[in-house]
C-alpha angles and dihedrals in degrees: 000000000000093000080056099061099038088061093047086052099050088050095053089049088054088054102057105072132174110260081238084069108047102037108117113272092204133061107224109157113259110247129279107273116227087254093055090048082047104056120088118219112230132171116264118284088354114100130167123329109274113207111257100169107138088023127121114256095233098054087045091052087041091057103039093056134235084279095075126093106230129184117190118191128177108249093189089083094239095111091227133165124257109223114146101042086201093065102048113074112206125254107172134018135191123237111030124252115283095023108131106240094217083176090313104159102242118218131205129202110194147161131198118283102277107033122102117245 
């Protein structure tokens, strides 16, 4: 019985080490938290894709920031340039509300104010 309890001791003692001994001796990263999954990346200044159908093209391009990339086409068909942003409304838009732009490239389609889309 003796014998018994000395090696029970002697086993306790063994698992109480000193925190010297049992810090990591690598430096693998520590995993990802749940904020840091949950968090989407976008680009600076630039969050997810607000819906601007029926909007003017200047005040789009003036909300979503010289950092975006912007393509504006003519939907009427005409093939015309778009010079002055405040006169064209928006028809189409690419990508959808609520898509994050992650450096996606945004399209417009637009006609004049006053023409139908």
């Amino acid at each position: 019985m003796s014998v018994l309890a000395l090696v029970l001791l002697t086993g306790l003692t063994a698992c109480g080490t000193s925190p010297e001994q049992t810090k990591p001796t690598d430096s693998a990263p520590s995993p990802p938290t749940a904020h840091s999954r949950a968090t989407p990346q976008t680009d600076a200044g630039i969050g997810p894709m607000p819906d601007f159908v029926g909007g003017n093209v200047k005040g789009a391009l003036m909300q979503l920031g010289p950092e975006a990339d912007v393509r504006v086409t003519d939907s009427s068909g005409q093939d015309r340039s778009i010079d002055d942003e405040g006169d064209w409304k928006i028809c189409t838009q690419q990508p959808s509300p609520g898509f994050l732009l992650n450096g996606h490239v945004v399209r417009f389609g637009a006609v004049l104010v006053g023409e139908s889309c």
